[in-house]
N, C-alpha and C positions, 0 to 999 in steps of 0.2 A: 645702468646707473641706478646708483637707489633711491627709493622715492622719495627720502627725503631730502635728496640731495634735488630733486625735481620742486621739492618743497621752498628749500633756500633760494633756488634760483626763480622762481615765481614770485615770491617774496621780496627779493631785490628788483624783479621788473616791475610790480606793481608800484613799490617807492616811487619808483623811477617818472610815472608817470601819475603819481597821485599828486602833483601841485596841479594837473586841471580841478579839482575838486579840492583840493586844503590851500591851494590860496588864495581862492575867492574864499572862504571860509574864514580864514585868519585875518583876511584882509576887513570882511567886515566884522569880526570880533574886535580888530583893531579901533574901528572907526565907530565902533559903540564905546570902547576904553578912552574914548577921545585922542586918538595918536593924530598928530599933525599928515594933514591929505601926502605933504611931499612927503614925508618919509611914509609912508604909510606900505606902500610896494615890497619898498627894500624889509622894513619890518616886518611884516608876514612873509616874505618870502627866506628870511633867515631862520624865525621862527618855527616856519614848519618844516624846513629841513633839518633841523634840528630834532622836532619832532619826530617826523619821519622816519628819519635815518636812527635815531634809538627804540623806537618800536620795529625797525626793521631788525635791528641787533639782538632786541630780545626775541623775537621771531625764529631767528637764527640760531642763537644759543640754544632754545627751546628746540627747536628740529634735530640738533647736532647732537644732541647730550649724549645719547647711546654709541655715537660714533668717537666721541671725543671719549670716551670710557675706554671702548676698544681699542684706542689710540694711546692709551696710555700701561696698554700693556705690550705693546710692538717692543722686542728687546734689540732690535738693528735701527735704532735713533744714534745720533750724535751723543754723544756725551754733553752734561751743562756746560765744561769749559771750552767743549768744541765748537757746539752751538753758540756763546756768546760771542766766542773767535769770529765764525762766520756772522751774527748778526751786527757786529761791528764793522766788519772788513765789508760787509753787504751794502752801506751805505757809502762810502765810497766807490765801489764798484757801479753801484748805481748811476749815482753821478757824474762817475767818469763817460758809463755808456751815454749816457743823457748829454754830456758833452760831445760829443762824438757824432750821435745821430744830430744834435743843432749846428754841429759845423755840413755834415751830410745837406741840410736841409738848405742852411744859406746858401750854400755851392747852387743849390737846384733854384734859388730865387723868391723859397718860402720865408715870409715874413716869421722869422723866432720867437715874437712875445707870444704869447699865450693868452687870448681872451677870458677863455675860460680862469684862467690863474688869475687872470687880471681883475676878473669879476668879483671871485671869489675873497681875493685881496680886500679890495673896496666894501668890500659887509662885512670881514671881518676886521676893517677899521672903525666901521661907523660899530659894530655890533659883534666886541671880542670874545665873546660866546660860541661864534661861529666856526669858532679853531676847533674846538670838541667834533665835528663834522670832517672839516679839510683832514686834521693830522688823527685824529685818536679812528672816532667810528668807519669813515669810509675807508681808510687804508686796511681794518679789521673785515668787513664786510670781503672786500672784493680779493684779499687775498683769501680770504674764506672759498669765498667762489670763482673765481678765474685761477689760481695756484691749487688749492684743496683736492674743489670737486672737477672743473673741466678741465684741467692739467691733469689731476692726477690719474681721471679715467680714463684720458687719452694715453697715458703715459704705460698706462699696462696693456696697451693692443699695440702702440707705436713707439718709434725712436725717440732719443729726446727731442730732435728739431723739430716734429711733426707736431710732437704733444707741444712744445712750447712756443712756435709759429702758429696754432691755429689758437690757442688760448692767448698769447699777446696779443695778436691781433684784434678777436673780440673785446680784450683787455683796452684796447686803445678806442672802437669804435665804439665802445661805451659812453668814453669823454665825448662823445659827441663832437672832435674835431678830425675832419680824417684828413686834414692838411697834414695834423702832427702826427701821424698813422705811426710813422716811420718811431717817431719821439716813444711812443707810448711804447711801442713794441719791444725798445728797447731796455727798457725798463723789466717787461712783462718777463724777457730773456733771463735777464738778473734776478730777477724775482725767482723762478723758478727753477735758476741753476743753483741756489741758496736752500729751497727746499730738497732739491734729487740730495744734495751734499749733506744735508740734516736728517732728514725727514722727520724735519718736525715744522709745523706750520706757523708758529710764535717764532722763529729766527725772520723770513720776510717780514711778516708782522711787522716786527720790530726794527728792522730795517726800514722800512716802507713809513714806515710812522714818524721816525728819526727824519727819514729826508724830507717826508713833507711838514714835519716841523721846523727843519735849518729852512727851508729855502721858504717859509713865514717869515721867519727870522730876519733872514737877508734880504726880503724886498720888504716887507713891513719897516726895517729900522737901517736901512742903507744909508743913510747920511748919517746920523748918529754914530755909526760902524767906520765911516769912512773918517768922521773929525773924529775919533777917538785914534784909529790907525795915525793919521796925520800928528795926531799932539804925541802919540809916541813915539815917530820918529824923532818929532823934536825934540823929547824928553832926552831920548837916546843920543841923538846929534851932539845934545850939549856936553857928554862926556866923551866925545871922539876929538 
């Protein structure tokens, strides 16, 4: 693997574990800005992920450069209107597996909501800033590294199941829930059968960013969605 690929992934574990250090830190920059004690938590802790996670990007871009270069002269890429084919077709696919592995999971007696989503949800209500992290950065970052670099390096010694089983996986124990082991890997599968089919690393991307932007979408504004459905049935009713 190359080093700077050794670079990105270092890069992303350190994030990962710099809120022991940035959010006592924000927390009391907070409490010097005079933020209110309750929200005080939730406010640094959105803060410096936010933080975080775009110095982790620029980090990233900065390591990548030479390889996104070389990358951009590989001539067995998708074509543009292929690749948009599949980065569209990729978020439904996603979705669909993500359905699949949640019926998988009920059947076994795993509770389906998602804490982490759930968390995540709640600070990007109180603090809609936060979306820039959920849909834009982090879905950039880890296809970066769990699709790019540990898929892709696995994928030139192994099959694809091996490459894409052992990188969803990591993929999933990232999120830090291995109840939804199963959830994330399925995902991870998608993801990576959108790259083998492109190979270009902007179709997940873009995929990955879409769905974690609808499904903001649909639990941030699900009643809103749901009496909007409802008045247009009615609307509709009244001409039948």
């Amino acid at each position: 693997m190359r080093k700077e690929y050794w670079y990105v992934i270092i890069t992303y574990l350190a994030m990962q574990f710099s809120g022991f250090i940035g959010l006592p830190l924000f927390m009391f920059i907070g409490r010097t800005l005079g933020v209110p004690s309750g929200e005080l938590r939730l406010t640094a802790f959105a803060y410096w992920s936010i933080f975080s996670f775009l110095l982790a990007l620029l980090l990233t871009l900065f390591f990548m450069r030479h390889d996104m270069k070389e990358s951009a002269l590989t001539r067995d890429k998708a074509s543009i209107s292929i690749s948009a084919f599949w980065a569209i077709c990729g978020v439904f696919l996603a979705l669909f597996a993500q359905s699949i592995a949640i019926t998988i999971e009920q059947k076994m007696g795993i509770q389906t909501e998602s804490v982490n989503t759930q968390e995540i949800l709640s600070v990007i209500d109180r603090i809609p800033l936060m979306i820039i992290v959920s849909s834009i950065i982090g879905p950039i970052l880890e296809e970066t590294i769990f699709r790019k670099i540990i898929f892709g390096s696995l994928y030139k010694r192994f099959n694809f199941f091996i490459a894409a089983l052992i990188s969803s996986v990591l993929f999933g124990l990232a999120h830090m829930e291995p109840e939804h082991l199963l959830l994330y890997s399925a995902m991870g599968f998608t993801f990576a059968f959108l790259y083998t089919q492109t190979k270009r690393i902007l179709v997940p991307i873009i995929a990955h960013v879409s769905m974690n932007t609808l499904v903001v979408i649909m639990q941030m504004y699900s009643e809103d969605i749901q009496n909007f459905m409802k008045n247009m049935q009615a609307f509709i009713g009244g001409f039948l």
